[in-house]
C-alpha positions as CSV (number, residue, x, y, z in Angstrom):
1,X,79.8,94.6,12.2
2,X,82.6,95.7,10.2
3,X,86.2,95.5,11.9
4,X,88.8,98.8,10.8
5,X,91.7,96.8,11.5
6,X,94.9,95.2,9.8
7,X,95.6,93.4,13.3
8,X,94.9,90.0,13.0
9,X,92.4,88.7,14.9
10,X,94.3,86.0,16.5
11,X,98.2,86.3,17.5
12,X,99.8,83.5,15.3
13,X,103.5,82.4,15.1
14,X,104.5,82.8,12.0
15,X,105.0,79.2,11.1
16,X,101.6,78.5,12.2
17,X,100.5,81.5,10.0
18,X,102.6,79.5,7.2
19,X,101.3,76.6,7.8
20,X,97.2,77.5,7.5
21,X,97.9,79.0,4.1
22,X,99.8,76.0,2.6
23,X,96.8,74.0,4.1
24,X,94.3,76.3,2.6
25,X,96.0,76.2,-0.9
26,X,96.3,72.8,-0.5
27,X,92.8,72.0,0.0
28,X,91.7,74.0,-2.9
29,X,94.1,72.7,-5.2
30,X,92.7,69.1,-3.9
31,X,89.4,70.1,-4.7
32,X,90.3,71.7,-8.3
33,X,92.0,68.4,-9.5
34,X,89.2,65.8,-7.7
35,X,86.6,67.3,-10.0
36,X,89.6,67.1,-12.9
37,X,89.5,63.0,-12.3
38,X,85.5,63.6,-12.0
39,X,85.4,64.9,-15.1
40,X,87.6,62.2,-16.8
41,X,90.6,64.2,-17.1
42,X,93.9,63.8,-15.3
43,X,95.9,66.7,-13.8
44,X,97.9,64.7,-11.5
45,X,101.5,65.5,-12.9
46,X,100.7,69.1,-12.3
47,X,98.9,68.7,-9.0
48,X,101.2,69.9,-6.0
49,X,102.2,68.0,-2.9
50,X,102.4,70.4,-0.1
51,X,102.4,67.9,2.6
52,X,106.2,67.3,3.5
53,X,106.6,71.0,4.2
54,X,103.0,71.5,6.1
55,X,103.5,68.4,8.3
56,X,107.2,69.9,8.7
57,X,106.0,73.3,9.8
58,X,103.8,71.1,12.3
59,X,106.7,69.5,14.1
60,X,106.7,66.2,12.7
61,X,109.7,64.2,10.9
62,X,109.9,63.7,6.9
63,X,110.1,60.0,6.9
64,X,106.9,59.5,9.2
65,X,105.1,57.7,6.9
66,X,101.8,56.6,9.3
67,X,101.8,60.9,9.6
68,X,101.7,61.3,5.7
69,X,98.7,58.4,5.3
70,X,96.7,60.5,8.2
71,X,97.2,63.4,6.4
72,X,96.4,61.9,2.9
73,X,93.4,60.5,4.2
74,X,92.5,63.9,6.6
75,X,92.9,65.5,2.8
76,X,90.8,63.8,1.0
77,X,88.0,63.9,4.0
78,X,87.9,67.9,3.9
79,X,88.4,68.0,0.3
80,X,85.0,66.0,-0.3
81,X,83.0,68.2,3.0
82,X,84.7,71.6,1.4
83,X,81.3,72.9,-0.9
84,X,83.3,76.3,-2.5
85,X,86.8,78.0,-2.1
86,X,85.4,80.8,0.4
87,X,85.7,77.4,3.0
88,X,88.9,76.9,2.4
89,X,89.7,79.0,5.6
90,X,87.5,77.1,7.9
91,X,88.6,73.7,6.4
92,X,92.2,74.7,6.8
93,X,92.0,76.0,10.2
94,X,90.2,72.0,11.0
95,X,93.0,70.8,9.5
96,X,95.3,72.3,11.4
97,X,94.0,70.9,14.6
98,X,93.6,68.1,13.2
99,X,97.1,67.6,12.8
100,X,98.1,69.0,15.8
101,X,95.9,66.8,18.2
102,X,97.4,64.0,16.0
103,X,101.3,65.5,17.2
104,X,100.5,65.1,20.6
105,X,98.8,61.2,20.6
């Protein structure tokens, strides 16, 4: 079934909006420079860090570092599960509630 719309299909604020696509990017640009280090070569001066201003657009503090480990760690986990870009959306979106179930502990 094929939707004629430009609505999106779920009402999002826009700093959630903001902050699924920075996780999205993120995740792909993760995936893009772990099979750089698999393939010997090292990209990490040119690899982005995207956290401070996604966990910032979540509602958490800059200098909670237990909340930047999770998120390293959360990172890597979807990074490795993620099999092609097209996931990026769905991996993002687990993300996302990932971190927000973690704001409310």
């Amino acid at each position: 079934m094929k939707l004629n719309t430009t609505a999106p299909l779920l009402p999002l604020s826009s700093e959630t909006d903001l902050c699924l696509y920075l996780l999205r990017e993120e995740l792909k640009n993760w995936k893009f420079f772990n099979h750089l280090r698999l393939a010997g070569l090292d990209g990490t001066s040119y690899q982005t860090d995207l956290s401070t201003a996604i966990l910032l657009l979540a509602g958490f503090s800059d200098d909670n570092h237990d909340i930047h480990n999770f998120y390293y760690h959360l990172m890597e986990k979807l990074g490795n599960q993620m099999q092609s870009a097209e996931e990026a959306v769905k991996y993002a979106l687990i993300a996302y509630g990932e971190i927000m179930n973690r704001r409310e502990k």
